[in-house]
C-alpha positions in Angstrom: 36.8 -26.4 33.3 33.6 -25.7 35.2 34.7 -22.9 37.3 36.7 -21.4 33.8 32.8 -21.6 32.1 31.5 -20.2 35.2 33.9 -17.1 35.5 33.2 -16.8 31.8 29.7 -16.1 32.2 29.6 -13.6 34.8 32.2 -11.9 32.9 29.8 -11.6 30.3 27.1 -10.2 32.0 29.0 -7.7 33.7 30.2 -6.4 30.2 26.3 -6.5 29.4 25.7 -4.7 32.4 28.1 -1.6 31.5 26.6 -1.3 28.1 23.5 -0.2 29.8 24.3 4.0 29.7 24.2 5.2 33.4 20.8 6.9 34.3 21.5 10.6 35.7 19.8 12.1 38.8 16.6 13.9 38.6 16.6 17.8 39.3 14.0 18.7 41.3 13.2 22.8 42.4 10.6 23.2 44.4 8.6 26.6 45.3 6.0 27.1 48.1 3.6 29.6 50.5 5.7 30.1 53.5 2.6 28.7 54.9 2.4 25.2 54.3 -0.4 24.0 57.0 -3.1 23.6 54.0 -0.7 21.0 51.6 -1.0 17.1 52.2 -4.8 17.9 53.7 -8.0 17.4 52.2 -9.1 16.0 48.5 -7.2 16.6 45.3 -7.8 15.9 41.5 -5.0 15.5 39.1 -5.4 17.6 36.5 -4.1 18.5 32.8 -2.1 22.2 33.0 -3.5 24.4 30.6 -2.1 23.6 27.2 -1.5 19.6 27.8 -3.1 17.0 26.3 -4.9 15.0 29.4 -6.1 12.4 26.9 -2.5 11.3 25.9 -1.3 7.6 27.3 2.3 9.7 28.3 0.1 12.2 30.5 -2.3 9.4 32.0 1.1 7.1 32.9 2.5 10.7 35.0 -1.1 11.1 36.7 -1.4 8.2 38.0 2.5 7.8 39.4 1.7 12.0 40.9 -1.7 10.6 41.8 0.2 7.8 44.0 2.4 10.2 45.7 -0.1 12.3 46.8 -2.2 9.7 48.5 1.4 9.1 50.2 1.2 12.4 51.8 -2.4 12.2 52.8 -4.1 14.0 50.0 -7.6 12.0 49.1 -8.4 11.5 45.4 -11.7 13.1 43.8 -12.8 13.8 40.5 -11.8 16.7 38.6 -13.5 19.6 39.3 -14.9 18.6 42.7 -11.5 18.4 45.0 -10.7 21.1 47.5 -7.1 21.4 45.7 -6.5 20.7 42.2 -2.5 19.2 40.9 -2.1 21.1 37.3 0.6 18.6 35.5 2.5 19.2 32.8 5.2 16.9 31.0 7.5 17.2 27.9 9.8 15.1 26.6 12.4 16.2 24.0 15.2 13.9 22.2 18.8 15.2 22.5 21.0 13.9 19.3 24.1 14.9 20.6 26.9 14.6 17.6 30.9 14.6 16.9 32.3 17.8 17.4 35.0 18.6 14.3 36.1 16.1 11.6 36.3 12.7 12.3 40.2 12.6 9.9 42.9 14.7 11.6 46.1 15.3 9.7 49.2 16.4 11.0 52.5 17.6 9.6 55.8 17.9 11.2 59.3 19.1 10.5 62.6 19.6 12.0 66.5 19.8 11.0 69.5 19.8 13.1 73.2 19.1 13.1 72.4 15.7 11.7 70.1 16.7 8.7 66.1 17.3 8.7 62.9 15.1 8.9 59.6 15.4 7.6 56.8 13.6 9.2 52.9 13.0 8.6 50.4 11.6 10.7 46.8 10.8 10.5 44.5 10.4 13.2 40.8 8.8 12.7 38.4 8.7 15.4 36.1 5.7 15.1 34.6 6.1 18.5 30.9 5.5 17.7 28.5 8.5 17.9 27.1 8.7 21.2 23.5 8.0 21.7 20.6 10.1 21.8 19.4 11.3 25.0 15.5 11.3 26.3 15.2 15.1 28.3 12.1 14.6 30.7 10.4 18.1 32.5 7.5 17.1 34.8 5.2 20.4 36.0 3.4 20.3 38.7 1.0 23.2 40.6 -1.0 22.3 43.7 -3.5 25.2 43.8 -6.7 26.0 46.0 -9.9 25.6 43.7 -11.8 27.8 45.3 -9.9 30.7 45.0 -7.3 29.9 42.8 -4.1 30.5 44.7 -1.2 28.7 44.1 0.5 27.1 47.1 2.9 25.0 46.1 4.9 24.3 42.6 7.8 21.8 41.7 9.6 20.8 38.6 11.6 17.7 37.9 13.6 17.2 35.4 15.4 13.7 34.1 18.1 12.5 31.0 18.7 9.3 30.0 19.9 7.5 27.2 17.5 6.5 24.4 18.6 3.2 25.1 18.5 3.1 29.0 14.7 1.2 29.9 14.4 4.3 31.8 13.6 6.2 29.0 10.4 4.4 28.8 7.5 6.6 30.3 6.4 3.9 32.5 9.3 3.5 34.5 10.4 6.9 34.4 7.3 8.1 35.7 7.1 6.7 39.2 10.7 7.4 39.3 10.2 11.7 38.8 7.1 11.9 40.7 8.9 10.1 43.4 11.7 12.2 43.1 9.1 15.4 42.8 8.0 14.6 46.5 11.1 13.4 48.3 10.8 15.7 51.4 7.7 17.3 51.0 7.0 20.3 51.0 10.9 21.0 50.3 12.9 23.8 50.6 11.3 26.6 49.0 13.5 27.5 45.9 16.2 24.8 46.4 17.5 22.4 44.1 18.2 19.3 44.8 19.6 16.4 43.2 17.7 13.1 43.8 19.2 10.0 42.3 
């Protein structure tokens, strides 16, 4: 009876466990200078791209998780305004309601006759499949330019879907998990796209 109790539990969880809506891979592209001796040297600042809100909790939880990756590849911090190289960053975050395509009734009608008289049939299909859950659609922006003159020498873009209901939705864990994903291999391929799960 034990082990039966047992097996019944981890059952459980493992149906728990596949409720959870699986988390997709995060799209990174990546554009640079073919001269990449200046990047991962010297101080940089986080800062807001024009037209973002640098004051908003979301943008503050991406600095922070860019400003970690940075330090990775050997970038000091400084304040804004007073590094050699300055990371513009951008995020938006849209939901996606995706919906049931066509009636959820279906009704067919059927027919036939032979050597052994006719038939009529009907049928009705319903589809109660539940409707599928919104999805969170994450772009991170990012430009690493020279302050002094301006230049830009390198520029990704990440972008990341997951279900409303995954915890990855949640800007503090999907955060770290972009600007991760953002860096893998950095520099990168200059105009690839890659897939980083």
């Amino acid at each position: 009876m034990k082990h039966l109790r047992l097996a019944f539990a981890l059952a459980s969880l493992a149906a728990l466990s596949a409720c959870v809506a699986p988390v997709g891979p995060v799209q990174v592209t990546r554009f640079h200078l073919p001269d990449t001796a200046t990047l991962g040297k010297g101080t940089i600042a986080v800062e807001p791209a024009p037209g973002s809100d640098g004051k908003s909790l979301e943008w503050q939880t991406y600095q922070v998780a860019v400003q970690r990756q940075l330090a990775l590849l050997g970038y000091g911090e400084a304040a804004a305004g007073q590094s050699s190289q300055v990371a513009q960053l951008r995020i938006a975050r849209d939901i996606l309601e995706p919906g049931h395509a066509g009636s959820p009734v279906s009704v067919g009608v059927g027919g036939s006759t032979g050597s052994y008289g006719s038939g009529l049939g009907l049928g009705i299909g319903i589809n109660l499949s539940p409707k599928p859950a919104a999805q969170v659609q994450t772009d991170l922006g990012l430009m690493i330019k020279d302050r002094a003159t301006g230049q830009t020498l390198w520029e990704g873009r990440a972008s990341f879907q997951a279900s409303a209901k995954s915890p990855l939705a949640d800007t503090a864990l999907a955060a770290p998990k972009m600007a991760e994903a953002l860096f893998k291999g950095f520099p990168g391929q200059s105009g690839e796209t890659i897939e980083v799960k």
